[in-house]
Structures are given as C-alpha cells and as structure tokens.
SELOSE-845619 format. One record per residue (C-alpha): x, y, z. Coordinates in Angstrom, 3 decimals. Layout:
<sites>
SITE        px        py        pz
SITE         X         Y         Z
...
</sites>
This chain:
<sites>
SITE        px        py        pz
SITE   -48.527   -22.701   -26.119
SITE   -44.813   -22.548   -26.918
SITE   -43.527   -25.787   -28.521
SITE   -39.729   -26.462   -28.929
SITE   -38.355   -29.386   -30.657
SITE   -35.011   -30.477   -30.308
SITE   -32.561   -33.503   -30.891
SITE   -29.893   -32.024   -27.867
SITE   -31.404   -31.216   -24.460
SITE   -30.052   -32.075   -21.090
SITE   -28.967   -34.388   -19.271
SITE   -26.510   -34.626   -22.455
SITE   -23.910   -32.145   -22.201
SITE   -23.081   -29.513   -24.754
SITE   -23.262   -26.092   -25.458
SITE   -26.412   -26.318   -27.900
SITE   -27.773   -28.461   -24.322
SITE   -27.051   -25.857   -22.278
SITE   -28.197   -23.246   -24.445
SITE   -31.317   -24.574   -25.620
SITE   -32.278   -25.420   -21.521
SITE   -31.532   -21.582   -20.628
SITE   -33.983   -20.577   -23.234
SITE   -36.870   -23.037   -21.764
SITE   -35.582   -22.230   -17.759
SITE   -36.147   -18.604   -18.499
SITE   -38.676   -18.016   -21.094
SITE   -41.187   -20.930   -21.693
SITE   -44.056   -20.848   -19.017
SITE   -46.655   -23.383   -17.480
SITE   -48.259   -25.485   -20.297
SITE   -45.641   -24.804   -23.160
SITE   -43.832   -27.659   -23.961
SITE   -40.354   -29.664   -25.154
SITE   -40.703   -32.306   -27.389
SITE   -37.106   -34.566   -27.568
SITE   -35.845   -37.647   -28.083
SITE   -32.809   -37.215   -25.179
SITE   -34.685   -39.593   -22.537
SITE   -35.204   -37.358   -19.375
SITE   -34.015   -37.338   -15.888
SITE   -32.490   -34.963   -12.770
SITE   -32.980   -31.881   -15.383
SITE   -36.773   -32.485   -15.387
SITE   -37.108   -31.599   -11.868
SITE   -37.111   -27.522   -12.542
SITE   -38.972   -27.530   -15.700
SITE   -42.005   -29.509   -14.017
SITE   -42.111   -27.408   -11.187
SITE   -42.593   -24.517   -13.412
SITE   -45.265   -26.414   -15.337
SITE   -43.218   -27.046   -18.575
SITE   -43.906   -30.864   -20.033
SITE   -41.437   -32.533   -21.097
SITE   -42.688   -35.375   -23.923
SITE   -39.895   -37.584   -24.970
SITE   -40.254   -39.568   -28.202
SITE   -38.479   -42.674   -29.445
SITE   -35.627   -42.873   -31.901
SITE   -33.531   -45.731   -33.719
SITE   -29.870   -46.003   -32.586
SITE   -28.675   -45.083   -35.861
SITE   -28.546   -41.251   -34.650
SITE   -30.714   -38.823   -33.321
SITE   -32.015   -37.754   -36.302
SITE   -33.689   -40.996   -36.970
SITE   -36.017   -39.676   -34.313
SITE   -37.848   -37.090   -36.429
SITE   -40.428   -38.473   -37.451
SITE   -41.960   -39.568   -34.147
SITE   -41.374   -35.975   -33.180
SITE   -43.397   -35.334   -36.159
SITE   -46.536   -37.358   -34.466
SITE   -46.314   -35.703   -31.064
SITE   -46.561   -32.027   -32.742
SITE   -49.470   -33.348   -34.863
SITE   -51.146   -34.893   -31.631
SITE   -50.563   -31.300   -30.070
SITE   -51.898   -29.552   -32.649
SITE   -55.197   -31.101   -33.465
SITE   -55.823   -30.342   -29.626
SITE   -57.249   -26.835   -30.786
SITE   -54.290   -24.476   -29.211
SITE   -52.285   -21.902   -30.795
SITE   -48.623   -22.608   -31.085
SITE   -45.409   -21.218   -31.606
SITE   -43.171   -23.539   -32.511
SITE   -39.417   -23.750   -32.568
SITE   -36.952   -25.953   -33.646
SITE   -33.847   -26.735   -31.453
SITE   -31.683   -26.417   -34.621
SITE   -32.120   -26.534   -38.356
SITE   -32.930   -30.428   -39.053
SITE   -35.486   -29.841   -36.256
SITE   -36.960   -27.420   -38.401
SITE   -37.835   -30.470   -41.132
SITE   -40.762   -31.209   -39.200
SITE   -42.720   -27.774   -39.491
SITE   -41.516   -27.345   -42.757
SITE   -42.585   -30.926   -44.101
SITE   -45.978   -29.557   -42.004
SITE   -46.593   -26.414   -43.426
SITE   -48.598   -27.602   -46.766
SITE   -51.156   -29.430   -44.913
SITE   -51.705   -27.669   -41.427
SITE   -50.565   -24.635   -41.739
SITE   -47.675   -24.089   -38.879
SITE   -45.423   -21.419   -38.841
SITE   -42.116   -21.968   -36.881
SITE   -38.579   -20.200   -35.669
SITE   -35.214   -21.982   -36.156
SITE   -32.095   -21.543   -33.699
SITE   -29.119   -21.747   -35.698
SITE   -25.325   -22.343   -34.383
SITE   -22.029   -22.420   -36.539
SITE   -21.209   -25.660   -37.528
SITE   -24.693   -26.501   -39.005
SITE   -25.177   -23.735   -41.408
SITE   -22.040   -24.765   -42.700
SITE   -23.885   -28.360   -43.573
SITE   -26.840   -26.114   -44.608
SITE   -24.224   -23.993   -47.229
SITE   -23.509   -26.795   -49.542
SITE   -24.793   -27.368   -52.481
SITE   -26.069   -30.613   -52.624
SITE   -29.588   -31.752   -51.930
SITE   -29.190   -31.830   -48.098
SITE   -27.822   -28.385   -48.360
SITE   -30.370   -27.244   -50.665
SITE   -33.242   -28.855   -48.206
SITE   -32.147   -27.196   -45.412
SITE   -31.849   -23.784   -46.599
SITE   -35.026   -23.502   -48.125
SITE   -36.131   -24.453   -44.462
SITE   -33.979   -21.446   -43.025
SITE   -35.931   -19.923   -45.598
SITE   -39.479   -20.416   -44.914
SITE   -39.093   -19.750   -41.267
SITE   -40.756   -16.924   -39.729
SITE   -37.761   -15.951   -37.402
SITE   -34.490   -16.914   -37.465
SITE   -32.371   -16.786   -34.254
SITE   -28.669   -16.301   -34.263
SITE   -25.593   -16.704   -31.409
SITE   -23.914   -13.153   -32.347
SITE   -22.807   -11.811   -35.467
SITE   -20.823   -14.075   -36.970
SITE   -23.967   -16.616   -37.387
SITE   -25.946   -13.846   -38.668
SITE   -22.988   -13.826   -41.284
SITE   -23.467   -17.242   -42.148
SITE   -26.868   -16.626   -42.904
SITE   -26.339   -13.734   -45.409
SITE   -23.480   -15.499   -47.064
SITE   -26.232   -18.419   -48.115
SITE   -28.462   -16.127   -49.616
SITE   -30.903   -16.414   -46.253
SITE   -32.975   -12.008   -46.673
SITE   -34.498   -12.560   -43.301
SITE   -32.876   -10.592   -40.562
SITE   -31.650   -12.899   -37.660
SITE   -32.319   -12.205   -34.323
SITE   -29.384   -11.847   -32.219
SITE   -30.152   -14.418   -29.605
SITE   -26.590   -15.456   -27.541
SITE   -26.120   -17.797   -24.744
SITE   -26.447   -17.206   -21.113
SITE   -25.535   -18.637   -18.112
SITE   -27.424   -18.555   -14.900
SITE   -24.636   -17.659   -12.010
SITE   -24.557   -19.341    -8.903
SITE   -24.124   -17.743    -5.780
SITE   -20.817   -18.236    -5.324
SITE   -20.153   -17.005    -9.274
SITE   -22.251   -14.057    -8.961
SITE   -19.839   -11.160    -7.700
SITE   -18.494    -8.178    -9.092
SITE   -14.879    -8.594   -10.112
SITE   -14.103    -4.647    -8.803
SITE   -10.214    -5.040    -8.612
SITE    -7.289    -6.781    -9.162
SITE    -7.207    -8.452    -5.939
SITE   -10.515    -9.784    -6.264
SITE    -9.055   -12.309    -9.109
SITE    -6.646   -15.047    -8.135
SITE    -2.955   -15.279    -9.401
SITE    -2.039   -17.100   -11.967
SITE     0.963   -18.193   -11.376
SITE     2.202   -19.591    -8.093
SITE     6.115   -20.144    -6.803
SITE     5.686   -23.639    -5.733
SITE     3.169   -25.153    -8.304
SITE     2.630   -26.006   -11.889
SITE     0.606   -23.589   -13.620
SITE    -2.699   -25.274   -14.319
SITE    -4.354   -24.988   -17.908
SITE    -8.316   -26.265   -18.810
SITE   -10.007   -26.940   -21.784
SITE   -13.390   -27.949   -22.334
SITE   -15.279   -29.161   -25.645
SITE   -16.620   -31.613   -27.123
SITE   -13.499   -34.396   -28.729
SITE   -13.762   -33.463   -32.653
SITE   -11.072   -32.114   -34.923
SITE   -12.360   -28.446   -35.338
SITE   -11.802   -28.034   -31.386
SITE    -8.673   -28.008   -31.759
SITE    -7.180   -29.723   -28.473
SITE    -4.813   -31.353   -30.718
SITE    -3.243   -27.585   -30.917
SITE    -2.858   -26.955   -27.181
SITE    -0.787   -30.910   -26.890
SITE     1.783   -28.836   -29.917
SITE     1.621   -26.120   -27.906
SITE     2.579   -27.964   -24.783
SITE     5.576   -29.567   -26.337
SITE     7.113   -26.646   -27.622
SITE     6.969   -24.981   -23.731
SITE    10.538   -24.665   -21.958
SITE    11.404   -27.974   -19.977
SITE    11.414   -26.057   -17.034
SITE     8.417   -24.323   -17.512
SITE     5.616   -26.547   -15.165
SITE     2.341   -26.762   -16.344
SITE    -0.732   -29.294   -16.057
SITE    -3.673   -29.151   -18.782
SITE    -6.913   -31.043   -17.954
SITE    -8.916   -31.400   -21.046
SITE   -12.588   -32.343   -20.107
SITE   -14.856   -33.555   -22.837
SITE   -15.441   -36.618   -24.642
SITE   -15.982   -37.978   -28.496
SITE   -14.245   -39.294   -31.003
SITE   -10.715   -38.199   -30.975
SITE   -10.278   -38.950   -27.488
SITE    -7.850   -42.310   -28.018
SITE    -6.302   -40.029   -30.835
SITE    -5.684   -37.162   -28.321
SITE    -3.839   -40.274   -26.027
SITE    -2.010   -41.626   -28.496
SITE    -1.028   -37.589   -29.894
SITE     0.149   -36.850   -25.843
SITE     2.460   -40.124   -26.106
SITE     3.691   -39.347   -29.180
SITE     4.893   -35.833   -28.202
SITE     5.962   -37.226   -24.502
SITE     3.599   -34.853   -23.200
SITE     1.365   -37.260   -21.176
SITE     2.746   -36.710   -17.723
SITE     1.131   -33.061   -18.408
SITE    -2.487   -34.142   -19.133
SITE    -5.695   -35.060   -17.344
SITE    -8.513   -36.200   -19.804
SITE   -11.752   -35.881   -17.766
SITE   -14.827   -37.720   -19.484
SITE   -18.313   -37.339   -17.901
SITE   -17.140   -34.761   -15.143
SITE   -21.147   -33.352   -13.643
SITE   -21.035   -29.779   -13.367
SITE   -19.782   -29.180    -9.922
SITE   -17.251   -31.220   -10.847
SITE   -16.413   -29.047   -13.670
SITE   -16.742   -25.803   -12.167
SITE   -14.374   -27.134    -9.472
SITE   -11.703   -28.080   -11.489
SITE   -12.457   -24.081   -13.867
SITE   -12.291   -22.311   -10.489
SITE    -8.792   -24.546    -9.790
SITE    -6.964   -23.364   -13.182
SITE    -5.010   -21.107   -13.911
SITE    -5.701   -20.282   -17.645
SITE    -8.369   -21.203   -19.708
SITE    -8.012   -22.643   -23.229
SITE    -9.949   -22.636   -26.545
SITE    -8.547   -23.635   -29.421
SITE   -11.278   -23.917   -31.629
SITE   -10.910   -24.108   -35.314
SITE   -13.228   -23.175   -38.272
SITE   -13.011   -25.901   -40.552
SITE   -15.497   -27.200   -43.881
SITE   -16.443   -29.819   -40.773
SITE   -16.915   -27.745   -38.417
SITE   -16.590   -24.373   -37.003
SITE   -17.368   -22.129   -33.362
SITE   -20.583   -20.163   -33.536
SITE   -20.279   -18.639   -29.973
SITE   -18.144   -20.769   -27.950
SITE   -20.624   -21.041   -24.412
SITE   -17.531   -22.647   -22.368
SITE   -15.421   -19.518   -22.451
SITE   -18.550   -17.607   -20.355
SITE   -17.985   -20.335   -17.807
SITE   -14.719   -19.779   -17.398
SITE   -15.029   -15.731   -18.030
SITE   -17.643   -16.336   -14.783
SITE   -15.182   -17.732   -12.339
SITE   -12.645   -14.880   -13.454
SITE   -10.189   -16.703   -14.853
SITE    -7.995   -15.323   -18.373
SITE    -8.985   -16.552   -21.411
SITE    -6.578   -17.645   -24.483
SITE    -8.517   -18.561   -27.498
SITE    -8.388   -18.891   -31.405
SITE    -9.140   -16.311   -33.642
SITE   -11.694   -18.069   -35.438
SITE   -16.222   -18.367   -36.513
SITE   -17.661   -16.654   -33.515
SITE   -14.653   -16.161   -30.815
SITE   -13.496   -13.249   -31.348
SITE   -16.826   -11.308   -30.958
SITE   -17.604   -13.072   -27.309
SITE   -13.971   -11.875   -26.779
SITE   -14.519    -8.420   -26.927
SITE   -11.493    -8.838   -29.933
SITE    -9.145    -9.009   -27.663
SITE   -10.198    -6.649   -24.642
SITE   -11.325    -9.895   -22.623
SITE    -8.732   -12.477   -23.938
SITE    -5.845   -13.687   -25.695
SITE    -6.337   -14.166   -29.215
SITE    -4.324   -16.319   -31.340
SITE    -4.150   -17.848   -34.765
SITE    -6.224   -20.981   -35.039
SITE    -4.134   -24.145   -35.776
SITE    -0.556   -22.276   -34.353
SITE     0.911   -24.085   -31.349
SITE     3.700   -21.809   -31.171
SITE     1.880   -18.722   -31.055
SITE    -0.367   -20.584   -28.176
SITE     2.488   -21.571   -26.240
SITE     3.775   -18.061   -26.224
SITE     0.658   -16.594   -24.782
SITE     0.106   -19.370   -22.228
SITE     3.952   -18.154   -21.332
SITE     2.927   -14.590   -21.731
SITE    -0.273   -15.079   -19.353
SITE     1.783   -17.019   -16.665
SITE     4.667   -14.527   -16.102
SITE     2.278   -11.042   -16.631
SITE    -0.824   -10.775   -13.369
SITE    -1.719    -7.481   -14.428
SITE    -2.379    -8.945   -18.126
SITE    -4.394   -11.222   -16.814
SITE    -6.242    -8.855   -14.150
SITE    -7.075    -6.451   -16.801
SITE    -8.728    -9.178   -19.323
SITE   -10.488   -11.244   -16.432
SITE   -11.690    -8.083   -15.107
SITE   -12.894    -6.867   -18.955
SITE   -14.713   -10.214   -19.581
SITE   -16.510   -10.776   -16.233
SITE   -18.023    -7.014   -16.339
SITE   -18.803    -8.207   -20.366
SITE   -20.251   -11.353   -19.409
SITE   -22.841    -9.586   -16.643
SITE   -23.628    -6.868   -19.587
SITE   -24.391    -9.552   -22.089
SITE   -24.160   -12.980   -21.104
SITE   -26.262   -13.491   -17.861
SITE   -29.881   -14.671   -17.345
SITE   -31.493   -11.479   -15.010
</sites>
C-alpha cells in the first residue's frame, strides 16, 4: 500500500496541489491511500473511482501544520493493520511524522521537496537543523529538476535526488502538435491591446510587483492589458502599487478563477508572464504555471531565477530576464509584441519540450 501525506492537495490551488494530485492520478493504484488535512470535494470523484481513499484528518486554524499530529494517528491506525507501506510525505514538514516514527515502528519514507522549503530547511537554527536531518534519514529524496537537486547538495544532503518534475495531463483541445508557425496564434493584433497573464500565488518572491514597474515604464501608446490571477497576501498591496503607478486601468486581478476559467483567459493572452524571484523567503523550484501556458502555445517571458531557467530550455523556449528589472521586462514584452517569428520559434520550442518532458503518457 502506497501512503502519501500531505498538508496541500486539491481542491486548494497551487502548484505543489497540482503536482502532488498528478503523482496520485497517475501512479497510486486501488487501495493506496492520501492522508490530508485539505477537507475533500469535486477532486475526490477520480481518485475513488480508481480505488484510491482519501482520509482527511482534522487541524487547528492556526495553520496547516497544526494538523500533524492527527496525521500522525491515521498512519499509526494504518500501520498496525498488518500491510506493507511506502510512505511519502507531500513535502518536508510532512516528513516529521515518519521521522518522529521511525524509533518505535520502524517506517521508512520518501520526501518531495520544492524550492522555497529547502531554503527554510538550510538555516541554521533548530527548525533548520530538524528538518534536514529528516531530508537526511529518508530513503529517497525526490526533486523538481536540477536546481532542487542543487539545493540539496548545498545543505550537505549525500543522497542522490531523484529527478521527479511536474506534469500536466492535456486536454483534448491542448493536446496537438504545434508543427508550424501558423498553427500558433499572433500576438499582436491591429485593433486590440496586447493581452499579458500572470499566474501565482500573491507573495513577494513572485514578483508581480515587477511586471506593474514594468507596465509603467511601457510607451503611452503602447496598449496592453495584464490579468494577474492568484490570490494571498499582497493582493491589496498589488492595488494600492497599480494606483500608485496609475497603472490600474491596465489590470485585471482574478481571485478564485476554476480551471476552465483559467485556461480560458491563458488561451485569450497574448504573452505569458513570470516574474518570479529567488529571495531568503522564498524562491521558484520549477515554476508548474509556465507548462500551462507553454501547453496552449503561447510565448513565455520569465525571470532568470531558482528553477526557471532549466524548464526554459535557457532561453530556447522563452524570454529570460533579470529577476527584479522592470525595464528589462518591459523591453521584452515590447520585443515579443512587435517580433511573430520570435514568438513562433519559442512557442514552438517549448510545446515540443513540454510533450518530451512535461506530459503525463
């Protein structure tokens, strides 16, 4: 029996969400079995078809974390049911559980591991110092691309990752071969603004603060619309940023879009945007909305920074730019509007990358 635990699972949205549901959609069979404190709903549908259970647990509003321990009693309660498991923990904090485990019962247990937590894991203070010797008792260890497996040398962490990156599952109308330059939409029409997305979660090291600095350095007569979809933290900041830099007319801040509604408003754009940054906060391990976009052919411009560059191809399947530079972003969002074969040649690039790498088969 295969036994993940995890604090993010869908229906929250995310790309650790979506990540960690591709793994269990494709690879956990009938019997194994998801043990979460995110309370369940339309998601469960597919997983009990396929026999997959689904055991939600309590937790105090404090955060998610707080939930851990009642996690904790559900694997025990599994366990002491006589079956052989293989257990894996949704993310490093996860990984407490087996750890704390391991003197008395016994359990071995594999961590996925994403950007922004093994920077918590890298300091050296005793949260730091509790999680890496978790990282370090694990049997396996499984990493977004290279630059996590970085991370994981750079703390000291001998066991070899596996690479293990996101996927997405295509739709029907997503899954086509991108064979020519008129298969991929123009960017830039006559008669209309030239329309700019973002997606990501609303913290600092996303860096959507970047693309309203980039926006307000563009030409006056240069039209363009950004929708930024997302939610968090900095969203009355990004408001009060937009009004500030008399950039609101421009904007569109979607909150709590579902996917179709998403993908409509991707396969609508013009240019998609990822500013991401790598800060001691914070930093991109992979970057799982650029695939989305990267599916419905449409040119990427994003940071040079953690992970990015890598899912980029460095450069072949996007426009790179300096993390935290609003000038250099407006000149490639300028750059990518007024140059369609630029933009054929790296939509083309990342959609044939994307099928190579980046698809559930």
């Amino acid at each position: 029996m295969r036994i993940l635990i995890t604090l993010d699972f869908p229906p929250e949205r995310g790309g650790i969400q979506q990540y960690l549901h591709g793994i269990v959609s494709h690879l956990y069979r009938p019997g194994d079995c998801v043990i979460t404190v995110v309370p369940a709903q339309e998601y469960d549908t597919g997983l009990r078809q396929r026999g997959i259970k689904r055991i939600v647990t309590p937790c105090i509003h404090i955060n998610k974390k707080s939930g851990l321990p009642f996690c904790a009693v559900v694997l025990l309660w599994l366990l002491r049911r006589g079956k052989n498991a293989e257990i894996e923990c949704g993310n490093v904090y996860a990984g407490l559980i087996p750890f704390m485990l391991n003197p008395f019962i016994g359990c071995g247990y594999r961590i996925y591991t994403y950007g922004s937590e093994l920077l918590r894991a890298s300091k050296n203070d005793l949260w730091g110092r509790l999680l890496k010797r978790v990282l370090k008792k694990a049997d396996t260890i499984y990493a977004l691309g290279s630059f996590t497996a970085a991370l994981l040398e750079k703390m000291g962490i001998e066991k070899t990752p596996v690479i293990m990156p996101p996927r997405l599952e295509l739709p029907d109308s997503l899954s086509r071969a991108i064979s020519s330059a008129d298969s991929i939409p123009d960017p830039k029409r006559s008669d209309a603004p030239v329309l700019l997305v973002s997606i990501g979660r609303f913290v600092f090291h996303k860096g959507h603060h970047v693309i309203l600095r980039a926006l307000a350095l563009l030409p006056p007569d240069f039209h363009v619309r950004l929708t930024l979809i997302g939610d968090g933290p900095r969203r009355k900041a990004l408001h009060s940023l937009a009004s500030d830099l008399d950039v609101s007319d421009r904007i569109s801040i979607r909150t709590g879009c579902s996917d179709s509604e998403k993908n409509e408003i991707i396969n609508e754009s013009d240019i998609f945007i990822f500013p991401s940054l790598s800060t001691r906060a914070g930093t991109e391990g992979f970057g799982i909305a650029m695939l989305e976009a990267m599916a419905a052919g449409k040119p990427v411009i994003a940071s040079e920074a953690g992970g990015i560059p890598e899912v980029l191809d460095n450069g072949n399947c996007g426009v790179l730019v300096k993390p935290d530079d609003p000038a250099a972003l407006a000149d490639a969002i300028i750059r990518l509007a007024t140059d369609m074969s630029l933009c054929h040649k790296i939509a083309g690039n990342a959609y044939a990358r994307l099928m190579e790498r980046y698809v559930w088969k």
